[in-house]
C-alpha positions as CSV (number, residue, x, y, z in Angstrom):
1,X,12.9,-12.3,-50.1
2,X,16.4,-10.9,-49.1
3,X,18.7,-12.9,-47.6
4,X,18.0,-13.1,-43.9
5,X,21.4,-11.1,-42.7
6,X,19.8,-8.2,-44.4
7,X,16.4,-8.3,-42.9
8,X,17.4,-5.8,-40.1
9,X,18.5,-3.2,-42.3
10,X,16.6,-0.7,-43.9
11,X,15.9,-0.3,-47.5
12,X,18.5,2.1,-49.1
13,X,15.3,4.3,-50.6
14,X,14.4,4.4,-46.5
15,X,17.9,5.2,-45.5
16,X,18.0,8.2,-48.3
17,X,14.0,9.3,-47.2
18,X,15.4,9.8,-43.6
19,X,18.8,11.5,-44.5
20,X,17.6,13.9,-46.9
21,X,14.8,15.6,-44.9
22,X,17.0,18.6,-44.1
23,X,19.4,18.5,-47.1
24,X,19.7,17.1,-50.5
25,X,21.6,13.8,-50.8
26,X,22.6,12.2,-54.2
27,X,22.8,8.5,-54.3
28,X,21.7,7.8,-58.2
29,X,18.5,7.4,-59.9
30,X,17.0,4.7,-59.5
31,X,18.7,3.7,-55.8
32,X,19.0,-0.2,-56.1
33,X,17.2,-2.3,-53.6
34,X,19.5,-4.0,-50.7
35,X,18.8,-7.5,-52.3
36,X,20.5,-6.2,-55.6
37,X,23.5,-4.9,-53.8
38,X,24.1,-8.2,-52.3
39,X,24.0,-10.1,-56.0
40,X,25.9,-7.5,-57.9
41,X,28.5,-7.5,-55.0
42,X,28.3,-9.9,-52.5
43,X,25.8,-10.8,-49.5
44,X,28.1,-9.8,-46.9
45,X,29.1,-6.5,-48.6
46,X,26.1,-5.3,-48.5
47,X,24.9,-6.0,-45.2
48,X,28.8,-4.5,-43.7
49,X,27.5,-1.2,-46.2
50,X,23.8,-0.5,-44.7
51,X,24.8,-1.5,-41.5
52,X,27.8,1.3,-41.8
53,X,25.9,3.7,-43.4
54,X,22.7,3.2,-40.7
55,X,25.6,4.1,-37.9
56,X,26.4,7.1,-39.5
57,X,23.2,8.2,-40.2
58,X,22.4,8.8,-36.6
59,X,24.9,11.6,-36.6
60,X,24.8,12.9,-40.2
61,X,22.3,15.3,-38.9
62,X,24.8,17.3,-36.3
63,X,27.6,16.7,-38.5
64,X,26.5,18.5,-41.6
65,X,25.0,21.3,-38.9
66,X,28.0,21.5,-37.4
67,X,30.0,21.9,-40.3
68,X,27.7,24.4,-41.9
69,X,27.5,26.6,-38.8
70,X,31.8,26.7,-39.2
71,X,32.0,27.4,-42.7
72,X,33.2,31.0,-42.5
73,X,31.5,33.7,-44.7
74,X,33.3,33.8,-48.4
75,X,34.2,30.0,-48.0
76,X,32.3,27.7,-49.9
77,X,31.0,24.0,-49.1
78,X,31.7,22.4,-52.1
79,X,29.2,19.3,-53.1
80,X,27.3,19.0,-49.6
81,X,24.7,16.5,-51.8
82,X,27.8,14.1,-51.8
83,X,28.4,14.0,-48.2
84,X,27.8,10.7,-47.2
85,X,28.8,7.4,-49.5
86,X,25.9,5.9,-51.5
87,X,25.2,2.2,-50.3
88,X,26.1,0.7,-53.5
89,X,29.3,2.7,-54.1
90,X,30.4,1.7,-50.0
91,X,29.3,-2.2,-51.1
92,X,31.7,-1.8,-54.5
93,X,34.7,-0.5,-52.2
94,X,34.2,-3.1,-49.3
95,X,33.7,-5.9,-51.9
96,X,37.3,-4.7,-53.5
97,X,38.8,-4.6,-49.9
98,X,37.9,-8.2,-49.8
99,X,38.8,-9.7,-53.0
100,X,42.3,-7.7,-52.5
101,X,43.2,-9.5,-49.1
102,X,43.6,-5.8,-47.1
103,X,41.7,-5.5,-43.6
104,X,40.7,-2.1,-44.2
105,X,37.4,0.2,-43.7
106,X,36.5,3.2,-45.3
107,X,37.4,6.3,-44.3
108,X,35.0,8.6,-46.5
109,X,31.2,7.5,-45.2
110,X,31.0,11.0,-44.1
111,X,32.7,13.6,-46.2
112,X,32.8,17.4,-46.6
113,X,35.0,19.6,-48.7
114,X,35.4,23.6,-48.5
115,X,36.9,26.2,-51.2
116,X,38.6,28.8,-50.2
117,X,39.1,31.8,-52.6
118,X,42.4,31.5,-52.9
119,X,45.8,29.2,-52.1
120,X,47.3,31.7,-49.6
121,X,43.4,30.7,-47.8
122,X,44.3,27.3,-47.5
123,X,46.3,27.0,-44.3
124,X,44.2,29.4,-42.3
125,X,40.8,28.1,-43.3
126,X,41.6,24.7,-42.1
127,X,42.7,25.9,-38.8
128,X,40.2,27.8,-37.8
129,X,37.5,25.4,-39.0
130,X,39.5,22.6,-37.3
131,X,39.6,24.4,-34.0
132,X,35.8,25.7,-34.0
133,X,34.6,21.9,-34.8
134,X,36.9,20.9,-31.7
135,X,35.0,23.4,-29.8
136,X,31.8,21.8,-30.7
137,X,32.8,18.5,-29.1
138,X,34.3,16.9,-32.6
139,X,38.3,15.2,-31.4
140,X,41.1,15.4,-34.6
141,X,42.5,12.4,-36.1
142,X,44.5,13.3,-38.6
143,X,45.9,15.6,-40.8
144,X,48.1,15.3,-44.2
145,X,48.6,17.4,-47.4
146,X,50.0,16.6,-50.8
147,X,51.6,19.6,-51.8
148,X,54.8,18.6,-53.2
149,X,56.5,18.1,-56.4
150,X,55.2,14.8,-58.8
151,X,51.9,14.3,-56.5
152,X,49.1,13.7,-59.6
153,X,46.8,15.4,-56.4
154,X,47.3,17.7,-54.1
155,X,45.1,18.9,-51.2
156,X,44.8,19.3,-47.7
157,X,43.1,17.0,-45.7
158,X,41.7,16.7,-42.1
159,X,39.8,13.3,-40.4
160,X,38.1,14.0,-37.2
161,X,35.0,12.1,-35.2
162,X,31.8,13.4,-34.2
163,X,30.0,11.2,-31.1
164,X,32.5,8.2,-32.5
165,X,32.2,8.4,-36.3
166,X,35.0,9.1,-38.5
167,X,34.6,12.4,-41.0
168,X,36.8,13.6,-43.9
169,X,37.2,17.2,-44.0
170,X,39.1,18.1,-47.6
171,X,39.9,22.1,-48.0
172,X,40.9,23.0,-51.6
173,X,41.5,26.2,-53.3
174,X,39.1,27.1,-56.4
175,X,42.3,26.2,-58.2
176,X,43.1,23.6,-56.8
177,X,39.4,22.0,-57.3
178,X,39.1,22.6,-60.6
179,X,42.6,20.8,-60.9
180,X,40.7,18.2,-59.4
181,X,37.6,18.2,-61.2
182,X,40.0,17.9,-64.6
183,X,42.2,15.1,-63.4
184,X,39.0,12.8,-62.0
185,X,38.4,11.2,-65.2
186,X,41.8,10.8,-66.4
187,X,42.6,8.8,-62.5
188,X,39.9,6.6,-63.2
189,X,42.1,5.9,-66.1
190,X,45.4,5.8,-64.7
191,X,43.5,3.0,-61.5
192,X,41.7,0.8,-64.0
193,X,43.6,-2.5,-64.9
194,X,41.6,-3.3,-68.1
195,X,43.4,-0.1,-70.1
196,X,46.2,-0.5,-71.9
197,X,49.7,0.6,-69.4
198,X,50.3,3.4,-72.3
199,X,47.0,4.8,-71.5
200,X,47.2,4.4,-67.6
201,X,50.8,6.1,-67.7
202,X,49.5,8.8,-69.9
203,X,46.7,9.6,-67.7
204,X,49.2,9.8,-64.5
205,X,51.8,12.2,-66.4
206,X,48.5,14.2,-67.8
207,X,47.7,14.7,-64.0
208,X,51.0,15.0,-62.4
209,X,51.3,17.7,-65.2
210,X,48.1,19.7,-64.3
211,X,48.1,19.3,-60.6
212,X,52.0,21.1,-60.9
213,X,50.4,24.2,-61.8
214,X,49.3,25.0,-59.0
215,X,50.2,27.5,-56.8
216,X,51.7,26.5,-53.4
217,X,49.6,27.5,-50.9
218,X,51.3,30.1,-48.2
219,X,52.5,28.4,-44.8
220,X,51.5,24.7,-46.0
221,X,55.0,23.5,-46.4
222,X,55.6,25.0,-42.7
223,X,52.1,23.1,-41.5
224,X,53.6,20.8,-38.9
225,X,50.5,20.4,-36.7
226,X,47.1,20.9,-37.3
227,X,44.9,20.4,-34.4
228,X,46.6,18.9,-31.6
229,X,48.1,15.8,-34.4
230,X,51.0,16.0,-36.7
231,X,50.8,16.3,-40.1
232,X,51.7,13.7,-42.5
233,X,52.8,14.5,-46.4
234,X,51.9,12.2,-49.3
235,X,52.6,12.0,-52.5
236,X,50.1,10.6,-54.8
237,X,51.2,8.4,-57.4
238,X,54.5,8.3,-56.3
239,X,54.6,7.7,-52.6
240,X,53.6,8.7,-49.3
241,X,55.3,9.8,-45.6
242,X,53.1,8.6,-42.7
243,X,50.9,5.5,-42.1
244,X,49.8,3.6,-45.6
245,X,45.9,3.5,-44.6
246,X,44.0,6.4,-43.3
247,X,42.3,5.8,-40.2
248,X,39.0,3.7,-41.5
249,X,35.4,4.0,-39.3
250,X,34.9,2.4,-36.5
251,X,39.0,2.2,-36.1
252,X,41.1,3.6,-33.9
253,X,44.0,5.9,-34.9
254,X,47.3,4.5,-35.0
255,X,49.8,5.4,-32.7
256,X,53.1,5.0,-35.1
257,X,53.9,8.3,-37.0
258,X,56.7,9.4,-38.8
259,X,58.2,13.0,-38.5
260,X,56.4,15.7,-40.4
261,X,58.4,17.1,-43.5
262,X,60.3,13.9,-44.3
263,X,61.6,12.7,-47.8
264,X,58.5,11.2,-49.2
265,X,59.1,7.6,-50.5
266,X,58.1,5.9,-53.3
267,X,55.6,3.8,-53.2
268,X,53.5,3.3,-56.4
269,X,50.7,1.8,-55.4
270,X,49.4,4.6,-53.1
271,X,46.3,6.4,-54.5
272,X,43.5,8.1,-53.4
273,X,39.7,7.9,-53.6
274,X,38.1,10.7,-55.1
């Protein structure tokens, strides 16, 4: 029997069944049951994850429509299977949250990416898809980009809410995603405490290296606002401008901001979930 906190929530094979009868949805093979969440992580972990990911469910369905019907011709949605957090990779990242003392939420449950052809793209792509979403009803949160010198990653990224849930938007170049398809595996060196520090500063260098190659998108460094908020700059792996945290579900936005374009500062222990 599970435990009797989970007995309201639905099975995560239910939760997939219902959320992939317009779309594909990738969650693993086999999907664990809730009761082995709760013993690989911990009992409340997975009850905080289904409950979370039940919420969002009720609007993944006008979310992904929305953001399909936006997607201009010649722009691509890039891994729409991936779109919403599986429940055992939302327990893993609540249990950390825990065992590391932060009061945080996640800020990926829902999460969309488009590719645009080319850099120059960038800047242009996100504001009209930002401003045709706000049409539909969807209110901006906010907005930062990475592109400057020693970030290991760089994009552009958006957070808005649809009917009160909190969605990533991510807009990358082709280069810039394939930059980030090449550096994934050597992050998940660089974040992992078990390898040796040789390795982990390796991996950083490796991609600080690659994500310096790319082209610098026309008008980003000039992107001030972006949707009625300002936009922040960070710089992975070395430090950040702007709030530490993004805003997490279920949280409102915080009000302090610092001035657009400022000196990033170092701070390294930012990163980013990929």
């Amino acid at each position: 029997m599970p435990p009797p906190e989970l007995d309201d929530l639905p099975e995560p094979r239910d939760l997939h069944a219902r959320l992939t009868t317009h779309r594909p949805l990738d969650w693993g093979d086999p999907l664990p049951t809730k009761t082995e969440i709760a013993v690989q992580f911990d009992e409340s972990a997975a009850v905080r994850s289904l409950a979370m990911l039940r919420r969002a469910a009720e609007v993944e369905r006008r979310v992904t429509a929305d953001f399909t019907e936006v997607v201009p011709s010649g722009i691509e949605p890039h891994h729409l299977q991936h779109r919403m957090k599986s429940p055992q990779s939302l327990a893993r990242k609540l249990s950390k949250f825990d065992n590391s003392g932060r009061v945080l939420s996640p800020e990926d449950l829902l999460r969309y990416t488009i590719v645009v052809p080319e850099p120059d793209d960038l800047v242009a792509a996100a504001t009209d898809i930002v401003r045709d979403l706000q049409a539909k009803g969807w209110t901006m949160e906010s907005a930062h980009h990475s592109y400057v010198d020693g970030s290991r990653y760089k994009g552009l990224h958006t957070f808005l809410r649809c009917e009160g849930e909190l969605v990533e938007l991510q807009i990358h170049s082709r280069e810039s995603i394939e930059v980030k398809t090449r550096t994934t595996p050597l992050y998940e060196i660089e974040r992992d405490p078990r390898q040796p520090r040789q390795a982990r500063v390796a991996a950083r260098a490796a991609c600080i290296s690659l994500s310096d190659g790319l082209r610098q998108p026309t008008g980003v460094a000039e992107l001030t606002e972006l949707g009625g908020v300002p936009v922040e700059i960070r710089k992975y792996g070395g430090g950040h401008v702007g709030p530490a945290a993004r805003p997490a579900a279920g949280q409102p936005a915080r009000q302090e901001r610092t001035k657009p374009g400022a000196t990033p500062t170092v701070n390294p222990r930012d990163g980013i979930e990929r």
